[in-house]
N, CA, C and O of each residue as an XYZ file, in Angstrom:
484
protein
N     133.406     58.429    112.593
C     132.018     58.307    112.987
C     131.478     59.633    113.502
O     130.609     60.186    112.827
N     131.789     60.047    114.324
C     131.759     61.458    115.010
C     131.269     62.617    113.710
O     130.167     63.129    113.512
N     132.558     62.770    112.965
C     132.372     63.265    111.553
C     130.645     63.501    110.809
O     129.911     64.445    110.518
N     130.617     61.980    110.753
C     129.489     61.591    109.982
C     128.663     61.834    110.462
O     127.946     62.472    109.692
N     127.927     61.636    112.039
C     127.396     61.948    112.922
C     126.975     63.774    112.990
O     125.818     64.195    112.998
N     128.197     64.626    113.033
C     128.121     65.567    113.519
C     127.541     66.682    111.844
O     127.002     67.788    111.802
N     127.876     65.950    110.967
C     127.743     66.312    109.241
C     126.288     65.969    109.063
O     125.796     66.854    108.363
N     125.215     64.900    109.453
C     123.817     64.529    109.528
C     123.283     65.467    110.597
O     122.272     66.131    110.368
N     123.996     65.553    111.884
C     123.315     66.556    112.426
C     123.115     67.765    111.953
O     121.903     67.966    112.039
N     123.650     68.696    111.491
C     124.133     69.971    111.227
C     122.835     69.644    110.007
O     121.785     70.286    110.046
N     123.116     68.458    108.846
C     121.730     68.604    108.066
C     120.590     68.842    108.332
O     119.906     69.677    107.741
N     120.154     68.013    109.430
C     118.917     68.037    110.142
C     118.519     69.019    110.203
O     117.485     69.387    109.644
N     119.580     70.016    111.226
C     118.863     71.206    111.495
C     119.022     72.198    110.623
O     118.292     73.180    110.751
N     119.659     72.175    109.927
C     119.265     72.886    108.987
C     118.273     73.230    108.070
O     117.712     74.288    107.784
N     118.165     71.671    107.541
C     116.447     71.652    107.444
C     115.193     71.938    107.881
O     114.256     72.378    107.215
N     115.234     71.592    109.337
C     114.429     71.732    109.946
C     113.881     73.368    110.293
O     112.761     73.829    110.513
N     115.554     74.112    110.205
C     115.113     75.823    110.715
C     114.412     76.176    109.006
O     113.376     76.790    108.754
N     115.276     75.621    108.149
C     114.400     76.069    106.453
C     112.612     76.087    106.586
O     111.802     76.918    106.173
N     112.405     74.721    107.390
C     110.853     74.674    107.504
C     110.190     75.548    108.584
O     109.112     76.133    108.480
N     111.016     75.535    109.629
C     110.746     76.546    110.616
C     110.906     77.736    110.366
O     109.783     78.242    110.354
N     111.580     78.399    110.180
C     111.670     79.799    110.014
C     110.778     80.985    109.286
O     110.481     82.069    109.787
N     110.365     80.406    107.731
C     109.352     80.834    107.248
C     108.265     81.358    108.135
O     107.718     82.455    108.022
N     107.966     80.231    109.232
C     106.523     80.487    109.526
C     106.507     81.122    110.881
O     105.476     81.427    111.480
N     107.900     81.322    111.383
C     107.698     82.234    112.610
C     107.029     83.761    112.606
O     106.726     84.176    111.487
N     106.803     84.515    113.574
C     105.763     85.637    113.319
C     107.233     86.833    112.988
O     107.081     88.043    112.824
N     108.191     86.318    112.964
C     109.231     87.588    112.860
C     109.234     88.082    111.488
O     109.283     89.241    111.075
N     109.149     86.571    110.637
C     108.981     86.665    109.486
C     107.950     86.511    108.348
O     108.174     86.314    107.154
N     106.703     86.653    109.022
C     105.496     86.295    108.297
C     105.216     87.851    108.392
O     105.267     88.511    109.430
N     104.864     88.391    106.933
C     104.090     89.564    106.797
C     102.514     89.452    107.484
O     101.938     88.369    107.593
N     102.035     90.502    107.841
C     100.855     90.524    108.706
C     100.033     90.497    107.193
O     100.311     91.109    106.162
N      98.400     89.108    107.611
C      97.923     89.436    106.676
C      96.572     90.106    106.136
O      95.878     89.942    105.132
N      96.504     91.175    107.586
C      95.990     92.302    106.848
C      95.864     93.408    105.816
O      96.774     94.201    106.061
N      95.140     93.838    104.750
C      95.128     94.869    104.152
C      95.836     95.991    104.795
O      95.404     96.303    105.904
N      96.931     96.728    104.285
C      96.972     98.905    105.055
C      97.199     98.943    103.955
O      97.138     98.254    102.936
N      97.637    100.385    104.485
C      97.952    101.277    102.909
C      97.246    102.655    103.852
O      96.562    102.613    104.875
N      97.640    103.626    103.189
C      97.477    104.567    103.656
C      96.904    105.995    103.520
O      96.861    105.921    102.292
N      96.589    106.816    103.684
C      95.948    108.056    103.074
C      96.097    109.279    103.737
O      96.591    109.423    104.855
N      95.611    110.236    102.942
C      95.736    111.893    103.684
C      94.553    112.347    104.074
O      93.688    112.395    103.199
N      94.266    112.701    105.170
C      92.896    113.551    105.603
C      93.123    114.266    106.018
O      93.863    114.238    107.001
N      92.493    115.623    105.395
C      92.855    117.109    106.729
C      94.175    117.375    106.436
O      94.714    118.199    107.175
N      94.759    116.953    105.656
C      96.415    117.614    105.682
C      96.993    116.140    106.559
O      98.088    115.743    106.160
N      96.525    115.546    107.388
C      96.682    114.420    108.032
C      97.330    112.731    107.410
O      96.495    111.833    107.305
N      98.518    112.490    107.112
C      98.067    111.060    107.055
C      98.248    110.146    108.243
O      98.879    110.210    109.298
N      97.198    108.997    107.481
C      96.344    108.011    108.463
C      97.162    106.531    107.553
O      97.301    106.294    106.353
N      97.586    105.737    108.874
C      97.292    104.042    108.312
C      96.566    103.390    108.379
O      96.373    102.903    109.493
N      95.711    102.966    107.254
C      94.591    102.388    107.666
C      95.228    101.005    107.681
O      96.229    100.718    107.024
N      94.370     99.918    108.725
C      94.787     98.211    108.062
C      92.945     97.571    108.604
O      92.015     97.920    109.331
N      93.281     96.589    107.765
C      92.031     95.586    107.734
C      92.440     95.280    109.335
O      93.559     95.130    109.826
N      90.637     95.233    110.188
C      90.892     93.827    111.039
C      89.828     92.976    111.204
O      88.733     93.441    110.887
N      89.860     91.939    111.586
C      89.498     90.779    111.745
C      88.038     90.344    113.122
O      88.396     89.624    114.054
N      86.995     90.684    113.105
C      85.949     90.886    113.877
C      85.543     88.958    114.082
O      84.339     88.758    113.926
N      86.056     88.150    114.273
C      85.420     86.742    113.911
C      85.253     86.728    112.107
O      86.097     86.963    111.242
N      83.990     86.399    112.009
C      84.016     86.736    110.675
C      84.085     87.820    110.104
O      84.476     88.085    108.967
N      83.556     88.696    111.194
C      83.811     89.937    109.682
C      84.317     90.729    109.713
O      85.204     90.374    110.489
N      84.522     91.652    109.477
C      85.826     92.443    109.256
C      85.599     94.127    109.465
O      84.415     94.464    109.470
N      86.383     94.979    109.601
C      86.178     95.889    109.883
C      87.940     96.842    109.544
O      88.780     96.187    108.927
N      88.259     98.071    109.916
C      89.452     98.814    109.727
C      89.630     99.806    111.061
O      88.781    100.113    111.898
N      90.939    100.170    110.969
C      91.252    100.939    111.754
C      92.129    102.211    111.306
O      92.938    101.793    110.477
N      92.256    103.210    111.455
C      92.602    104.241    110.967
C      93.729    104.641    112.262
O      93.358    104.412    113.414
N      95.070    105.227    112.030
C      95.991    105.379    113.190
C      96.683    106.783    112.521
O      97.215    106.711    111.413
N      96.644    107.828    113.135
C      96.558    107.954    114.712
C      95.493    108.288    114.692
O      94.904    108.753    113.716
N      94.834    108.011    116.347
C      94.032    108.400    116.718
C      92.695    106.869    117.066
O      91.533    107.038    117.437
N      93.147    105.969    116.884
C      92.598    104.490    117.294
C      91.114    104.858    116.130
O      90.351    105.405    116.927
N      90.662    104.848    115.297
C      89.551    104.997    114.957
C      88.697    103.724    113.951
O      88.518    103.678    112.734
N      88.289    102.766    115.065
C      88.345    101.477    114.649
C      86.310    101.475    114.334
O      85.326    101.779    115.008
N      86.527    101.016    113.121
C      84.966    100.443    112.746
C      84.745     99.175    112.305
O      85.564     98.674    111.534
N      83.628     98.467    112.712
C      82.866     97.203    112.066
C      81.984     98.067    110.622
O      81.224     99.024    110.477
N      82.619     97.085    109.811
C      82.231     97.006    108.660
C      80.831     95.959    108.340
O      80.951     94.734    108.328
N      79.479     96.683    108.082
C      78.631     96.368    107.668
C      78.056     96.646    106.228
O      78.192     97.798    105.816
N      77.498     95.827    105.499
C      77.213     94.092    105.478
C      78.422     93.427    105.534
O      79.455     93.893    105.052
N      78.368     92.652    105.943
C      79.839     91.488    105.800
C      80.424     91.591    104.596
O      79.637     91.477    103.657
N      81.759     91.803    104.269
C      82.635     91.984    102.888
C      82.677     90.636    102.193
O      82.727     90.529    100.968
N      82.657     89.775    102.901
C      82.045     88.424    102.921
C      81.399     88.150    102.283
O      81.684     87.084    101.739
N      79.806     88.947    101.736
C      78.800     89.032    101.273
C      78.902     89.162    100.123
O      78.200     88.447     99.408
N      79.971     90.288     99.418
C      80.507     90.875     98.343
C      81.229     89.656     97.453
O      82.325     89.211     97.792
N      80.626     89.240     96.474
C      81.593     88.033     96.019
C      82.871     88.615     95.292
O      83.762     87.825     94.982
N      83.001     89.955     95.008
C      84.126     90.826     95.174
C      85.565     90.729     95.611
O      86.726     90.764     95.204
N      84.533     90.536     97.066
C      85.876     91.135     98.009
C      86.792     90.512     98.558
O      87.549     91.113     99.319
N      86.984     88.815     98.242
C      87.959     88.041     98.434
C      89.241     88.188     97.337
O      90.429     88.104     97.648
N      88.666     88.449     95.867
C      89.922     88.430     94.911
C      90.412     90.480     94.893
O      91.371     91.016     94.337
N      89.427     91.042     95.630
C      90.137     92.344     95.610
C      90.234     93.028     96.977
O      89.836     94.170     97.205
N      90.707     92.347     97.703
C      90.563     92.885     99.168
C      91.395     94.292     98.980
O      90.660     95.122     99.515
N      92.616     95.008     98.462
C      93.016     95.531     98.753
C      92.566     96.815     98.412
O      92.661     97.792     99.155
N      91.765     96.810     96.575
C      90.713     97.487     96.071
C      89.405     97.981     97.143
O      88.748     99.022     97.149
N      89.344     96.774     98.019
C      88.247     97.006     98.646
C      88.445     98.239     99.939
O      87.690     99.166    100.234
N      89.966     97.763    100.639
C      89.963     98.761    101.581
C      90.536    100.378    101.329
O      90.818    101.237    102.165
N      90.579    100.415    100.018
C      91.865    101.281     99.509
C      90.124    102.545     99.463
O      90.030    103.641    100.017
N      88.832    101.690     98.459
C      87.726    102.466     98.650
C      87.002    102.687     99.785
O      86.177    103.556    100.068
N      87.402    101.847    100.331
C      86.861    102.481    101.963
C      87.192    103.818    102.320
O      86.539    104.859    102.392
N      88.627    103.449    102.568
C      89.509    104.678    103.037
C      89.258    105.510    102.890
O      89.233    106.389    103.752
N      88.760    105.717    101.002
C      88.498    107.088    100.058
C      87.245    107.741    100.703
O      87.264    108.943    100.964
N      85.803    106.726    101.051
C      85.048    107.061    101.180
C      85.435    107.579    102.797
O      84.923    108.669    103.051
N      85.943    107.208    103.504
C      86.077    107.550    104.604
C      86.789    109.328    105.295
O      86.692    110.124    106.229
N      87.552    109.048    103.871
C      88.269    110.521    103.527
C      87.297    111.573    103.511
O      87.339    112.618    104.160
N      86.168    111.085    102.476
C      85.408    112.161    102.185
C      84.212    112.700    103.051
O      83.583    113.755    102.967
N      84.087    111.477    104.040
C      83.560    112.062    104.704
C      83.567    112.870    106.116
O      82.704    113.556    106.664
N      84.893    112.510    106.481
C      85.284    113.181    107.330
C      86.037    114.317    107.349
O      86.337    114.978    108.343
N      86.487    114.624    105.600
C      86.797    116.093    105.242
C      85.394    116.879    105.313
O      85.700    117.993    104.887
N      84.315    116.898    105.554
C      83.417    117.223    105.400
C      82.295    117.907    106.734
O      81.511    118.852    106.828
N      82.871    116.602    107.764
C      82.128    116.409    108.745
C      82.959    116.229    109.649
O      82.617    116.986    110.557
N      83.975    115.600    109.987
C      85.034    115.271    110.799
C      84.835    113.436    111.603
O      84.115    112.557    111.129
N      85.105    113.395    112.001
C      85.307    111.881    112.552
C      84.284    111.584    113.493
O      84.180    112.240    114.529
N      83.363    110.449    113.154
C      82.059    110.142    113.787
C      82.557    108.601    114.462
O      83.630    108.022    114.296
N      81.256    108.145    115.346
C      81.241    107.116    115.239
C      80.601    106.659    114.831
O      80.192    105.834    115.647
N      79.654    106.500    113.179
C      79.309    105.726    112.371
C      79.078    106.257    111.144
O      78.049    106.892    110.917
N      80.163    106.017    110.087
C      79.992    106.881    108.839
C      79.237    105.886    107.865
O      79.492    104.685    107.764
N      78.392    106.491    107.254
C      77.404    105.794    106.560
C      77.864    105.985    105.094
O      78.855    106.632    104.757
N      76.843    105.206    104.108
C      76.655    105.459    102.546
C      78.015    105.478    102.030
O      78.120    106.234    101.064
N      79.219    104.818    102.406
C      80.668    104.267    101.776
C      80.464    103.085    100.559
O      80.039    101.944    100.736
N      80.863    103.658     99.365
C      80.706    102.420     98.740
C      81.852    102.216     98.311
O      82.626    103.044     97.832
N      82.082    100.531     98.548
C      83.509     99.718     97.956
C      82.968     97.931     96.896
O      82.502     96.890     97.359
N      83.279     98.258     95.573
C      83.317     97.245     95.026
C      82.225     96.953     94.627
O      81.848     95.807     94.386
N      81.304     98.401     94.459
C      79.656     98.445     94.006
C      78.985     98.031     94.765
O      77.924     97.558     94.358
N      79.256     98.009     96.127
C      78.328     97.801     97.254
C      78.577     98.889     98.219
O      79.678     99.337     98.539
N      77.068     99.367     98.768
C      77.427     99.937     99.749
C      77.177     99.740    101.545
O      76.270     99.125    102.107
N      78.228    100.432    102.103
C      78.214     99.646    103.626
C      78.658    101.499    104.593
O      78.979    102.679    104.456
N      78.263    100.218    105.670
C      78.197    101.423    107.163
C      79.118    101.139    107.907
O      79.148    100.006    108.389
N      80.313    102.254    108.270
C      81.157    101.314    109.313
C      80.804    101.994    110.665
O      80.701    103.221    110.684
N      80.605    101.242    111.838
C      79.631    101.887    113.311
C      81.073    101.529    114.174
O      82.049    101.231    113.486
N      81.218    101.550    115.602
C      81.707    100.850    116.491
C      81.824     99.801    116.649
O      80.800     99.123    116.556
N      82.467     99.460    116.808
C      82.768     97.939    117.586
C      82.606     97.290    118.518
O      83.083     96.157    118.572
């Protein structure tokens, strides 16, 4: 009995960590956009973040976090190409701060045939 007992237990949990485990945060990839780029001789990680609805990026090092205006949201785009979407950000973001250097609100970025402003947060 014990046996049988101790052979159902051991199933259980086993099962149970199969369903559990997946979804712990150790093992869930973050599901923001990064990816990364060179500025200035510089590289930067950029990753998507999460404003309520809308969304915005951050550029590291150096904390350089913007709200992304109009909502990407808006873009019927930018759900099946999010990564397209932040990859042209970045670019535009590149270019303008090879140019000008790092503001807090770089304008006229276009991603996904739209164009947007990213300001402060």
């Amino acid at each position: 009995m014990k046996k049988g007992f101790l052979a159902v237990s051991l199933s259980l949990f086993l099962a149970i960590a199969l369903i559990v485990l997946p979804f712990s945060g150790t093992n869930v990839d973050a599901k923001g956009v990064s990816g990364s780029i060179t500025i200035n001789k510089e590289t930067y990680k950029y990753i998507e973040e999460s404003f309520g609805k809308n969304r915005g990026i951050t550029f590291n090092p150096g904390q350089h976090t913007y709200k992304i205006t109009p909502n990407p949201h808006d873009n019927p785009k930018y759900n099946k190409k999010q990564e397209q979407f932040y990859e042209e950000i970045a670019k535009g973001v590149k270019t303008l701060v090879e140019k000008s250097g790092w503001k807090d609100t770089l304008s006229n970025i276009t991603a996904l045939g739209e164009t947007y402003t990213l300001a402060p947060r």
